[in-house]
Structure formats: C-alpha cells, structure tokens
mmCIF file of the C-alpha atoms, coordinates in Angstrom:
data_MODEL
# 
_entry.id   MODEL 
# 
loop_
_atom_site.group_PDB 
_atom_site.id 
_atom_site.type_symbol 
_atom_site.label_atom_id 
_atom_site.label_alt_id 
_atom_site.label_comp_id 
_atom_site.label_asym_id 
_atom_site.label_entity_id 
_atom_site.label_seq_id 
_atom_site.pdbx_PDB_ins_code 
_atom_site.Cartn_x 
_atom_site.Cartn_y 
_atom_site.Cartn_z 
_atom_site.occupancy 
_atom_site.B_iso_or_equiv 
_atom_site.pdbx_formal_charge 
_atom_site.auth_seq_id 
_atom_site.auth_comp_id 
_atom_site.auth_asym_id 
_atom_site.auth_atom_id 
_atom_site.pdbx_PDB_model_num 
ATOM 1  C CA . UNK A 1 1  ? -200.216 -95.421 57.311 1.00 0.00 ? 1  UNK A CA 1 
ATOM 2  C CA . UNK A 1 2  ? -198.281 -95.489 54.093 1.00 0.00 ? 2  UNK A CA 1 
ATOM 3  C CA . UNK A 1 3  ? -201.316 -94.598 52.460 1.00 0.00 ? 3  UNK A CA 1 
ATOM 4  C CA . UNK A 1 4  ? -201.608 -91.124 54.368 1.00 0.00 ? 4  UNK A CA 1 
ATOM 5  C CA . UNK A 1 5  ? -197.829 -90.465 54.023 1.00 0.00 ? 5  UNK A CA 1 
ATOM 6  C CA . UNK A 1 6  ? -198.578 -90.914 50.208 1.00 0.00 ? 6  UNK A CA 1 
ATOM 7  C CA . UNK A 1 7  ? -201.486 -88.588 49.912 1.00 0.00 ? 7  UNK A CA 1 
ATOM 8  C CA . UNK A 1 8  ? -199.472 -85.840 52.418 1.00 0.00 ? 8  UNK A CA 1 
ATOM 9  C CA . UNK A 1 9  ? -196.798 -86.115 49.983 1.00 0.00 ? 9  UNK A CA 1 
ATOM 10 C CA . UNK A 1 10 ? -198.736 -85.523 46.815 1.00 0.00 ? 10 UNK A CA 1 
ATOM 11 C CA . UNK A 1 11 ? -200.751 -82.913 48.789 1.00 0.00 ? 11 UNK A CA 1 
ATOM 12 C CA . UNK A 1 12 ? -197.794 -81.058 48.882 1.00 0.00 ? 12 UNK A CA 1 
ATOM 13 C CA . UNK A 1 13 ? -195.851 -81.657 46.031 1.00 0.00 ? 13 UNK A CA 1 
ATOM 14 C CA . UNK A 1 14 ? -199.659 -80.253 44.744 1.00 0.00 ? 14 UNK A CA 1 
ATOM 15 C CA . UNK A 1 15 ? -199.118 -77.322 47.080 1.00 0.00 ? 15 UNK A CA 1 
ATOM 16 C CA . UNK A 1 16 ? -195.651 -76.024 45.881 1.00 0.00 ? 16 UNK A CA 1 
ATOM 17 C CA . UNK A 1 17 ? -196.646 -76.684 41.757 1.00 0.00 ? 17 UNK A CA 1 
ATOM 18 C CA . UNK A 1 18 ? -199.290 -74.125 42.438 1.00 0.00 ? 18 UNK A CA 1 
ATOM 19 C CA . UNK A 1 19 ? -197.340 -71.373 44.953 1.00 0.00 ? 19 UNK A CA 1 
ATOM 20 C CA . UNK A 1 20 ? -194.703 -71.595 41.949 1.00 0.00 ? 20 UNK A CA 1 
ATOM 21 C CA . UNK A 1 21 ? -197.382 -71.239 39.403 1.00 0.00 ? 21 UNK A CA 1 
ATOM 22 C CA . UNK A 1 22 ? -198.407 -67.874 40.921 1.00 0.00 ? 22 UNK A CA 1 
ATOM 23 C CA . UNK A 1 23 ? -201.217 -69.217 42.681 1.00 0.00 ? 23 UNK A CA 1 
ATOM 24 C CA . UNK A 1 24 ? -202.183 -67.365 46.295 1.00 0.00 ? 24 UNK A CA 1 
ATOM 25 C CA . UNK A 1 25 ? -201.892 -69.557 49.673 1.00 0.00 ? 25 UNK A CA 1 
ATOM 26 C CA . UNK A 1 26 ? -206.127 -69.765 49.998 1.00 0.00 ? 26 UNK A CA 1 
ATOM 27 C CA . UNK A 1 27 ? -206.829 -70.847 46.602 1.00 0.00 ? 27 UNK A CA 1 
ATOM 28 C CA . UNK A 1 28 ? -203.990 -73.182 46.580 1.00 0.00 ? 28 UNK A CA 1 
ATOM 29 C CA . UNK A 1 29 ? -205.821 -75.025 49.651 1.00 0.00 ? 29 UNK A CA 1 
ATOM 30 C CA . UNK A 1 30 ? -209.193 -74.247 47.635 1.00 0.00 ? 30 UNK A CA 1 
ATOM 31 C CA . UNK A 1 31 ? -207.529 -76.423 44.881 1.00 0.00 ? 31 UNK A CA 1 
ATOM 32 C CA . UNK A 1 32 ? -206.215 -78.755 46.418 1.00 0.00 ? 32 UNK A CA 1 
ATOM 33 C CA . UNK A 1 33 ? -209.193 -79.591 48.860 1.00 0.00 ? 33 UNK A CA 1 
ATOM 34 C CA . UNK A 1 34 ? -211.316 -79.811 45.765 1.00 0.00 ? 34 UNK A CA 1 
ATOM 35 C CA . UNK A 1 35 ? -209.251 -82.401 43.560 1.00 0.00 ? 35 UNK A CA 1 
ATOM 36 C CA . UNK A 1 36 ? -208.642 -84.211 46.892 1.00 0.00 ? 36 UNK A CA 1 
ATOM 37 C CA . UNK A 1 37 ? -212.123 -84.745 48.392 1.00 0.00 ? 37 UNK A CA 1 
ATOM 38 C CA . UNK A 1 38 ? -210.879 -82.957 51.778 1.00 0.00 ? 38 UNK A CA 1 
ATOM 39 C CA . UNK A 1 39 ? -211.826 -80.342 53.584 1.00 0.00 ? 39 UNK A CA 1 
ATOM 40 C CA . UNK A 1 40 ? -209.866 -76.839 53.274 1.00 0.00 ? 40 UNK A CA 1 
ATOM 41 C CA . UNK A 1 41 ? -209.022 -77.560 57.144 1.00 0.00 ? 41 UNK A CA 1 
ATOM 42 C CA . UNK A 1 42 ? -207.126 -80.905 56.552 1.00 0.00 ? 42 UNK A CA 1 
ATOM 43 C CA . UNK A 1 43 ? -205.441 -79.637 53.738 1.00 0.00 ? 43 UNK A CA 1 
ATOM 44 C CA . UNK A 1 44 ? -204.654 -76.296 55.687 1.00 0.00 ? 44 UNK A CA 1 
ATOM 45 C CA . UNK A 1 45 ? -203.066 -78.654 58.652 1.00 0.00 ? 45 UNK A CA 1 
ATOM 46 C CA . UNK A 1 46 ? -200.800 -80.594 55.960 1.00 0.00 ? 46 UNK A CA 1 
ATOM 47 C CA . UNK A 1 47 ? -199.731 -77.600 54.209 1.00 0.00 ? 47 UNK A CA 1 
ATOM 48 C CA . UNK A 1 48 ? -198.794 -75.659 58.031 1.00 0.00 ? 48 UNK A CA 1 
ATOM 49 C CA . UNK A 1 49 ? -196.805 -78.340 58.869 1.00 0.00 ? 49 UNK A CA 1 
ATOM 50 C CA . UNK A 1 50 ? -194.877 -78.561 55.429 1.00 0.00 ? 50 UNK A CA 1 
ATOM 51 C CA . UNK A 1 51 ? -194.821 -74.573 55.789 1.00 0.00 ? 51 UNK A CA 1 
ATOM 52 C CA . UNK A 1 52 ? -193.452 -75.211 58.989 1.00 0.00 ? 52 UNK A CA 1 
ATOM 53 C CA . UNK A 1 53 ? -190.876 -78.192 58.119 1.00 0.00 ? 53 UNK A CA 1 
ATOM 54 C CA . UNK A 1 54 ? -189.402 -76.297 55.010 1.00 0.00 ? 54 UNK A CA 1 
ATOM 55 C CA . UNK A 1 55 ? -188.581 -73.071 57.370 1.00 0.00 ? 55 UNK A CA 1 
ATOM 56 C CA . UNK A 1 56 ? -186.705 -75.285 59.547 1.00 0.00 ? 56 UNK A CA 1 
ATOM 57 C CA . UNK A 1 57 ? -183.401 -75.331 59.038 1.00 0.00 ? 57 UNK A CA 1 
ATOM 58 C CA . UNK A 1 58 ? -183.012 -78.944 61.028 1.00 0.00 ? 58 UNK A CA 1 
ATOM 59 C CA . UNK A 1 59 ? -185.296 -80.160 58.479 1.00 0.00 ? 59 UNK A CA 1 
ATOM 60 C CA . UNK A 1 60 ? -184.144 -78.933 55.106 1.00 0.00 ? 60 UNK A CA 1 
ATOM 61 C CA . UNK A 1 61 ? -180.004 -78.785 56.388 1.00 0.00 ? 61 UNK A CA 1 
ATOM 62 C CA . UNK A 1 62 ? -180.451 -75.125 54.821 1.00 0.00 ? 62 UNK A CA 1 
ATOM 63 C CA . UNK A 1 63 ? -178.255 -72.537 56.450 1.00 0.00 ? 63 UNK A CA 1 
ATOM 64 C CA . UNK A 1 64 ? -179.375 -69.869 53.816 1.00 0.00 ? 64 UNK A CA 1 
ATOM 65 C CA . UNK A 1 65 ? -178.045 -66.283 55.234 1.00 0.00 ? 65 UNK A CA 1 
ATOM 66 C CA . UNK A 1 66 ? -176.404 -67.692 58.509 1.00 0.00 ? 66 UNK A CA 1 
ATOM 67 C CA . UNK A 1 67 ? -173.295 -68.666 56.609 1.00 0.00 ? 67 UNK A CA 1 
# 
C-alpha cells in the first residue's frame, strides 16, 4: 500500500510540473501514462481525485474568496 501512495504522489506531483509548464489536461495524462507504464484511465482516476481534493476547501484549509 505504501507503494501505491508513493506512485499517486509522484503521479501528481508529475501532473502539476506539467499544468504549470503550460501543458493541456489530455497530454498531461498522455505524459504521464507513458513514463508510468499505465493506462491514460488510471492516471485520469488519480489525477480526478487530486483535481477533486485540491478544490476542496476541507482538504487544502483554503478559504480563497470566502474571507
């Protein structure tokens, strides 16, 4: 298990290095899914639920414009 939390991490950490590089959401996964030996489907589900996770304000304690 602390294998996959490992990989989801890097998978990720992958993810946001290539949004911020100017990369578009598809190829990102394209990348990623490549350099990863996945499928663009796992790598879609992982980067959903970080999607999901960072939009959260529970998660990330960021109140952004409600304050």
């Amino acid at each position: 298990m602390a294998n996959l939390n490992w990989i989801k991490l890097h998978i990720e950490m992958d993810y946001d290095n290539l949004i911020l590089d100017g990369v578009e959401k598809n190829d990102a996964i394209r990348i990623i899914a490549k350099e990863w030996y996945m499928t663009q489907e796992e790598v879609n589900d992982i980067v959903n639920i970080y999607e999901k996770q960072m939009n959260d304000i529970d998660h990330t304690g960021d109140l952004g414009e409600i304050i």
